[in-house]
C-alpha positions in Angstrom: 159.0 147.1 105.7 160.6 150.7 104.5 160.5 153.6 106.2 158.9 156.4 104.8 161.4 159.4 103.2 159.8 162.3 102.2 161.2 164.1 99.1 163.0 167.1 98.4 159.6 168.1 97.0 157.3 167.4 99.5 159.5 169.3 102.5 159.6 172.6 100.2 155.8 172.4 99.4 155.1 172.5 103.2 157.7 175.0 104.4 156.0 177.9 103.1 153.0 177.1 104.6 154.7 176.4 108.1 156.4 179.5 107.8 153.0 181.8 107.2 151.7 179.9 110.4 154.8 181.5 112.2 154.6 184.5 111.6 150.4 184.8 111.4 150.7 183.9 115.2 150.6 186.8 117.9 153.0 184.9 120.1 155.9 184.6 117.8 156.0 188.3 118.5 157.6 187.2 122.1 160.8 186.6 119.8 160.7 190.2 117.7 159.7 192.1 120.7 162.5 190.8 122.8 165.1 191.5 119.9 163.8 194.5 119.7 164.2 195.2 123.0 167.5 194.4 123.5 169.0 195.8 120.2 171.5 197.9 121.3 172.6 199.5 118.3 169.0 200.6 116.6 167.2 200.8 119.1 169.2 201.6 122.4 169.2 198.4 124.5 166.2 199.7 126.6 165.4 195.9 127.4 168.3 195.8 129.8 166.3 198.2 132.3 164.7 196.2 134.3 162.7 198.7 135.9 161.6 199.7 132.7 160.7 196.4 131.9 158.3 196.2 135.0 156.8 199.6 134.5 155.8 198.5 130.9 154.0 195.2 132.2 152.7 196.9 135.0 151.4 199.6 133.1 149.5 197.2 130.2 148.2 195.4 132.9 146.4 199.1 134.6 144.9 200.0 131.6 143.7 197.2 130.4 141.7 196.9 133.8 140.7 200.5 134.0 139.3 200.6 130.3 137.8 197.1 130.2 134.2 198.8 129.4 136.0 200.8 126.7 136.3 200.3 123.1 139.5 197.8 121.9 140.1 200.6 119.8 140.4 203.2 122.5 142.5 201.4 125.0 145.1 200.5 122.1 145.3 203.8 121.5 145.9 204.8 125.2 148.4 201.7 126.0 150.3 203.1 122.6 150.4 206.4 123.9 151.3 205.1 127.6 153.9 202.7 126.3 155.6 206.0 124.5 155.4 208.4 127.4 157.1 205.1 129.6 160.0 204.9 127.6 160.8 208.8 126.2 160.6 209.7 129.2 162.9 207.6 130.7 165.4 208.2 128.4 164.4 212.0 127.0 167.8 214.2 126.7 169.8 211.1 126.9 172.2 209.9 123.5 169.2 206.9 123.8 166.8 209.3 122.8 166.2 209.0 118.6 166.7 205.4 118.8 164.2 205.1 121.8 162.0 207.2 119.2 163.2 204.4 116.6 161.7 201.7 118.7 158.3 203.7 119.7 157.8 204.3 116.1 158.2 200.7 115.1 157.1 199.1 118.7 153.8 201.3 117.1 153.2 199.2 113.9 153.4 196.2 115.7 150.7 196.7 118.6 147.7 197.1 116.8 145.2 194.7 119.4 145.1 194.3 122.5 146.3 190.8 122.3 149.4 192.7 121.1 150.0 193.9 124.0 149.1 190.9 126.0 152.1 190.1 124.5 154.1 192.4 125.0 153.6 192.4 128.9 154.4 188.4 128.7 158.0 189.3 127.0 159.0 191.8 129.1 157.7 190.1 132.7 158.6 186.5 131.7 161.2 186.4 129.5 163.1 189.5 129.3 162.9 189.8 133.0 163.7 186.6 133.3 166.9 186.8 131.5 168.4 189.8 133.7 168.0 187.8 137.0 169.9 185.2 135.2 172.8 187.0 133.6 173.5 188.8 137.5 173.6 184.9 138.9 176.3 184.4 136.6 180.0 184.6 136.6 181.4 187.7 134.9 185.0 185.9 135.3 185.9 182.1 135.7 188.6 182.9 137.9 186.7 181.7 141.3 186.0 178.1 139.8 189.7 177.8 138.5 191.1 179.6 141.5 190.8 176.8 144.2 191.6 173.8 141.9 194.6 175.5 140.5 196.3 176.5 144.2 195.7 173.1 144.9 197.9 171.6 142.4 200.4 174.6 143.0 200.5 173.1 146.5 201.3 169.6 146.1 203.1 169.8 142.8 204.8 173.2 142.5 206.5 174.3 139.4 206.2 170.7 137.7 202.5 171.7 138.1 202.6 174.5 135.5 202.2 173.4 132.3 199.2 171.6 133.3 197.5 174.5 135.4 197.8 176.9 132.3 196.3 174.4 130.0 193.3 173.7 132.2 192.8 177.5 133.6 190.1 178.5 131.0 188.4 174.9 130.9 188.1 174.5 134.5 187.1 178.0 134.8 184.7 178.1 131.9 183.1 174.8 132.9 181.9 176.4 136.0 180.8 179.2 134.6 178.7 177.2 132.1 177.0 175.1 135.1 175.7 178.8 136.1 174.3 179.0 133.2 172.9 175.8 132.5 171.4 176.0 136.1 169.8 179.7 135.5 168.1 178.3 131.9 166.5 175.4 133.2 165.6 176.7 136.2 164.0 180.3 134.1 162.5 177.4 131.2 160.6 175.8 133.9 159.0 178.6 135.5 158.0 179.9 132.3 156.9 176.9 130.8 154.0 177.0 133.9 153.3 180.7 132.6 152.4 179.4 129.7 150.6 176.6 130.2 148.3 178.8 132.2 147.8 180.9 129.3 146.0 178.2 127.7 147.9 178.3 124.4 147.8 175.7 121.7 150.8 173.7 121.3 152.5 175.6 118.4 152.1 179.0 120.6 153.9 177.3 122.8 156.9 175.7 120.8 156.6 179.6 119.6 157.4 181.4 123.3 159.6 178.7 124.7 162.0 178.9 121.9 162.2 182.3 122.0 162.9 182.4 125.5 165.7 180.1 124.6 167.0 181.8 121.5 167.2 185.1 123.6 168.7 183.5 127.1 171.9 181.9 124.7 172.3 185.0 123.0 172.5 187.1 125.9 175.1 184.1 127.8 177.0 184.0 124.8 177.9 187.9 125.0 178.7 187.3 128.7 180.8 184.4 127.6 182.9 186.0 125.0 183.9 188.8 127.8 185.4 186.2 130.1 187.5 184.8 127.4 190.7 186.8 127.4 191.2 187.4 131.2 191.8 183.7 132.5 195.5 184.1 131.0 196.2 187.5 133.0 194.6 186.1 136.1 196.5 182.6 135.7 199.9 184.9 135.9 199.3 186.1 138.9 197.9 183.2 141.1 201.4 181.5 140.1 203.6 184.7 140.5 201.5 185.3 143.7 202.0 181.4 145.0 205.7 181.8 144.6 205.9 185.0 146.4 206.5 187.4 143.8 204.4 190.2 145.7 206.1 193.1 144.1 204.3 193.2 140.6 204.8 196.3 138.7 202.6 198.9 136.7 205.2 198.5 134.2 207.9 201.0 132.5 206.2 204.5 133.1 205.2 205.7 129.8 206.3 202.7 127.9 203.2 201.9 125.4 203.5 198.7 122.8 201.8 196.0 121.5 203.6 193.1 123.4 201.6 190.9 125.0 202.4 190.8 128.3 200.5 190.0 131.6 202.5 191.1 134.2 205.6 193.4 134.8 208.6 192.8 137.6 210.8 195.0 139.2 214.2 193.4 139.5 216.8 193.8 141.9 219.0 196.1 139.2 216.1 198.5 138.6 215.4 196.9 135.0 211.8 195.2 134.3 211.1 191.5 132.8 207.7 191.2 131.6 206.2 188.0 132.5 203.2 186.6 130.2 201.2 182.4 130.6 199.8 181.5 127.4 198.8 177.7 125.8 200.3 179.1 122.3 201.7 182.7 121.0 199.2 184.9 119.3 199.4 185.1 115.6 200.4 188.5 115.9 203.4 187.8 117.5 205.5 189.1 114.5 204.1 192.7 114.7 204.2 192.5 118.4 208.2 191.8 118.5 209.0 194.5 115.6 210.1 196.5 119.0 213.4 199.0 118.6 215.8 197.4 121.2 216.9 201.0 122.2 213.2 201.5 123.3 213.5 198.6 125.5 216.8 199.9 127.0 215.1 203.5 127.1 212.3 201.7 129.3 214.6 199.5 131.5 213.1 196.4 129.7 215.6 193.5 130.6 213.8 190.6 128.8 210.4 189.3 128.3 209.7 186.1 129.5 206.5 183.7 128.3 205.9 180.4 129.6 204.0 178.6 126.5 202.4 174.9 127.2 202.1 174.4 123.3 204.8 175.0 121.8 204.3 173.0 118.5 203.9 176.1 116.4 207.7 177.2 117.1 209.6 177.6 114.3 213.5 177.8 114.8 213.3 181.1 112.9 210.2 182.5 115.2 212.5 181.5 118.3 215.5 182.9 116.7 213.6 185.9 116.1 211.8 186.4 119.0 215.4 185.7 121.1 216.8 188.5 118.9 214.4 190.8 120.5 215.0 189.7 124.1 211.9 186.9 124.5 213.0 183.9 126.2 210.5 181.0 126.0 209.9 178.8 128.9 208.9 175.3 127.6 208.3 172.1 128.8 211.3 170.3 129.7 210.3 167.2 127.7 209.0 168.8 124.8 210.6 167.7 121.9 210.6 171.4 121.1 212.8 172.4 123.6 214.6 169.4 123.7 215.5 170.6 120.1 216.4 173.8 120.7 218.4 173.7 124.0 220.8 171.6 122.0 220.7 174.2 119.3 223.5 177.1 119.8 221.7 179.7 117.5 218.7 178.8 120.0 220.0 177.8 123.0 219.9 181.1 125.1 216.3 182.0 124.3 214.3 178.6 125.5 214.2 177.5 129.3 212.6 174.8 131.1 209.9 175.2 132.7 211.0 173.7 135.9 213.7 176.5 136.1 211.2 179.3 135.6 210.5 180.2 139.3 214.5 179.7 140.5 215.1 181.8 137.5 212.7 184.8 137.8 213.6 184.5 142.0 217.5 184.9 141.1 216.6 188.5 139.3 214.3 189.5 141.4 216.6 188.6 144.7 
């Protein structure tokens, strides 16, 4: 028996007709009003007010019961006119104000029944609404899941424990902050899922709001996500400074502006500053970051600037060279084949370190 393959032809002859179903349905409107909504940059973001967002439902739902004897045609008109006062006012002599027009004036072409606005009260009550309560329940940082795991294996395993910690920092972190959000969207899906079974929808109107809801809730996570990347390597740097009792961490050289990477600054017991930085790999902007005028660096105090880097494959002998010849030293794993190689090099010799000697090192300049 085979097993039926529809062509190339027959799946274009139907899309078109699927799509016209889409978009001829009020309810896929949950999706445009909820973009529209949020847009920041057209329209002004005014979805992120939650207050606003339950004025707006609570003030569809008043007129619609105060006007029920009325005309469809007058209480559009007044929930259009309502719906505009809400939000200019709101944000009238603000730098929100012309794109808050923006949205009025197209919010305008789209509510032209009242099933319009039925919808529109559904978006903003159970799904942009929604959405807010969620993003507050999760992590801005992923510090506090990595934190505890991390001190952990400080404890029992000290400096030998390093490579591994700096590795796992963001995973462990970001994991955690992922089973937020996993928890907030299936907890948020089921409770609107009953919403709208009680609307008594069809089963495409459904498929229509629920994916929406979903489209919107990833969206919004993902922005939240991309802000904690970036800060688990500064936070990292300082729960292992911190654990080895380097307390006195600096502001850095006054006045000294660059574009080194570097996490931390310590004072050492001459006066002079290292900078201290934990990273899995060097940018690949390290070249434009080490073009740095060594009398600069003696203007600021700078001694040396020290990274520890878990992988370390990308290392050329000219980029260690290089980087030594601006005063970097690279603290590698001590069986790394990479540092292996270029502790027994004498052009390279003086800028790698073990790992293991990092925290005897740093403790001897510090005193």
């Amino acid at each position: 028996m085979t097993s039926y393959q529809p062509s190339l032809l027959t799946v274009r002859e139907l899309e078109p007709e699927y799509l016209v179903e889409v978009t001829q349905s009020p309810w896929d409107n949950v999706y445009w009003f909820a973009r529209m909504l949020i847009a920041s940059d057209k329209y002004g973001g005014v979805g992120n007010d939650r207050k606003t967002m339950v004025e707006i439902t609570s003030a569809i739902r008043t007129v619609r019961d105060s006007l029920r004897k009325e005309s469809e045609e007058i209480v559009v008109s007044v929930l259009t006119d309502t719906i505009r006062n809400i939000l200019m006012k709101r944000w009238e002599g603000t730098r929100k104000q012309a794109a808050v027009t923006a949205l009025c004036d197209d919010l305008s072409r789209k509510l032209l029944s009242l099933k319009d606005f039925q919808v529109l009260a559904f978006t903003c009550e159970c799904v942009l609404i929604p959405i807010l309560d969620s993003l507050s329940m999760i992590p801005s940082s992923d510090q506090a899941f990595a934190e505890s795991i991390v001190k952990a294996m400080l404890n029992s395993r000290g400096e030998a424990a390093l490579p591994t910690i700096i590795n796992l920092w963001d995973d462990i972190g970001s994991y955690g902050s992922m089973a937020a959000e996993r928890t907030q969207i299936v907890q948020k899906f089921g409770l609107l899922r009953d919403h709208v079974r009680a609307l008594g929808v069809t089963a495409f109107e459904e498929n229509l709001i629920l994916t929406a809801f979903c489209q919107e809730f990833e969206r919004r996570v993902a922005q939240k996500r991309k802000g904690r990347a970036g800060r688990g390597v500064e936070s990292v740097t300082s729960l292992i400074l911190e654990h080895f009792g380097f307390t006195r961490v600096s502001e850095g050289p006054e006045h000294f502006t660059t574009g080194l990477e570097i996490d931390r600054w310590i004072k050492c017991k001459d006066g002079w500053y290292i900078g201290i930085s934990c990273k899995r790999t060097l940018r690949e902007r390290w070249k434009q970051a080490y073009t740095t005028d060594l009398d600069l660096l003696n203007r600021h105090k700078i001694k040396a600037l020290w990274h520890v880097i878990t992988f370390d494959r990308d290392l050329s002998d000219d980029k260690i060279a290089e980087m030594g010849s601006y005063r970097a030293r690279l603290y590698l794993a001590d069986e790394s084949p990479r540092y292996l190689s270029a502790a027994r090099h004498p052009g390279m010799q003086d800028y790698v370190r073990p790992i293991s000697r990092f925290v005897s090192d740093l403790t001897a300049e510090v005193g």
